[in-house]
KEKOLNU-82096 format. One line per 5 residues: number of its first residue (from 1); for each residue x, y, z of C-alpha. Coordinates in nm, 4 decimals. Layout:
! KEKOLNU-82096
NUM) X,Y,Z; ...
***
This chain:
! KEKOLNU-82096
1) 0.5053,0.2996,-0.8576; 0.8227,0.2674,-0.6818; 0.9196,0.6432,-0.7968; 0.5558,0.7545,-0.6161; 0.6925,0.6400,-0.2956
6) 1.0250,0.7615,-0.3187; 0.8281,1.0985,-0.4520; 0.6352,1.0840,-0.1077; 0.9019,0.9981,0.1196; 1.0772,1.3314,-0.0055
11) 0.7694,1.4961,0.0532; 0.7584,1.4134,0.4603; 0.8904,1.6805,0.6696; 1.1158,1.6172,0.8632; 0.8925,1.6694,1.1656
16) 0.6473,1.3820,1.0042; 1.0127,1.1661,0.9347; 1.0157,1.1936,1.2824; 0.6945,1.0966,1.4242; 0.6529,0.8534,1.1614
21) 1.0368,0.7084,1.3226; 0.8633,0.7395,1.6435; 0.5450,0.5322,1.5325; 0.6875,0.2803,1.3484; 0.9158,0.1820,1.6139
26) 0.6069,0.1095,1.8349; 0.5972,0.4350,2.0795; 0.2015,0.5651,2.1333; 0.1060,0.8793,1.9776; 0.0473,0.9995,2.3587
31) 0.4812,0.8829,2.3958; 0.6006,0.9881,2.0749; 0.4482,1.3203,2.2137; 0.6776,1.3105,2.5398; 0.9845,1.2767,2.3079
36) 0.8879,1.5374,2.1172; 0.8113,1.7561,2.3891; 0.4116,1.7690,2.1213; 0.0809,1.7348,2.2526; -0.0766,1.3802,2.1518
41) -0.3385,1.5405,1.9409; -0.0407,1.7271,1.7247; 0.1489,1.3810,1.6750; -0.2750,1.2576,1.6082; -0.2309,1.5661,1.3216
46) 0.0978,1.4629,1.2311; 0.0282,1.1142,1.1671; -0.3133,1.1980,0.9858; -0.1255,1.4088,0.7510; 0.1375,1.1738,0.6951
51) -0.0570,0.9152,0.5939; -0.2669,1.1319,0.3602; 0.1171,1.1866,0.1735; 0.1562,0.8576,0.1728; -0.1937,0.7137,0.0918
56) -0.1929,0.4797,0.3776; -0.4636,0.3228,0.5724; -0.3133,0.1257,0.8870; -0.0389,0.1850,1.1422; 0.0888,-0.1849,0.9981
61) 0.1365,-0.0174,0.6685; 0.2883,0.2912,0.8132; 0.5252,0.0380,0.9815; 0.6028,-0.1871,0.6549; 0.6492,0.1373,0.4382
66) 0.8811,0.3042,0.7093; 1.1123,-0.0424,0.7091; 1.0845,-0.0654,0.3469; 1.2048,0.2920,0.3292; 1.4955,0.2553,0.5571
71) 1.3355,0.4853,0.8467; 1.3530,0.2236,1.1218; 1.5626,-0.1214,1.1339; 1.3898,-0.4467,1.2187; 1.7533,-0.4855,1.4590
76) 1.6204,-0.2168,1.6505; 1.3501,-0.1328,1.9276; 1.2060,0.1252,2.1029; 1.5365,0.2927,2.0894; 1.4996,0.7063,2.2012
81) 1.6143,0.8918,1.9159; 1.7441,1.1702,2.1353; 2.0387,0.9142,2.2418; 2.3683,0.8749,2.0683; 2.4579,0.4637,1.9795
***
């Protein structure tokens, strides 16, 4: 099982690793948009096909599989990925 996931998580663009960053860290699909400079019903797309990869139901387990995974840090919140730490 854990090689399916690690299959899927190299199957995410890099435009999904992004939105999923985005999601996971709490922004709206309508903010993740703004960051993106996308249209809330592409990040709507994005997440919809992202979770199809992944065979996920929730935003929770979007959220659990993107910590698990090492895309987002319980540490940090909200942070704008466009800015350097």
């Amino acid at each position: 099982m854990a090689t399916r996931a690690k299959k899927a998580a190299i199957s995410l663009t890099q435009r999904e690793q992004e939105v999923l960053r985005l999601l996971a860290d709490g922004y709206s699909n309508e903010e993740a948009g703004q960051i993106l400079n996308l249209s809330r019903r592409t990040i709507e797309a994005h997440r919809a096909r992202i979770m199809l990869k992944l065979n996920l139901h929730t935003l929770p387990a979007l959220v659990k599989y993107s910590i698990q995974h090492g895309l987002v840090s319980v540490d940090k919140h909200r942070s704008d990925p466009r800015m350097p730490e």
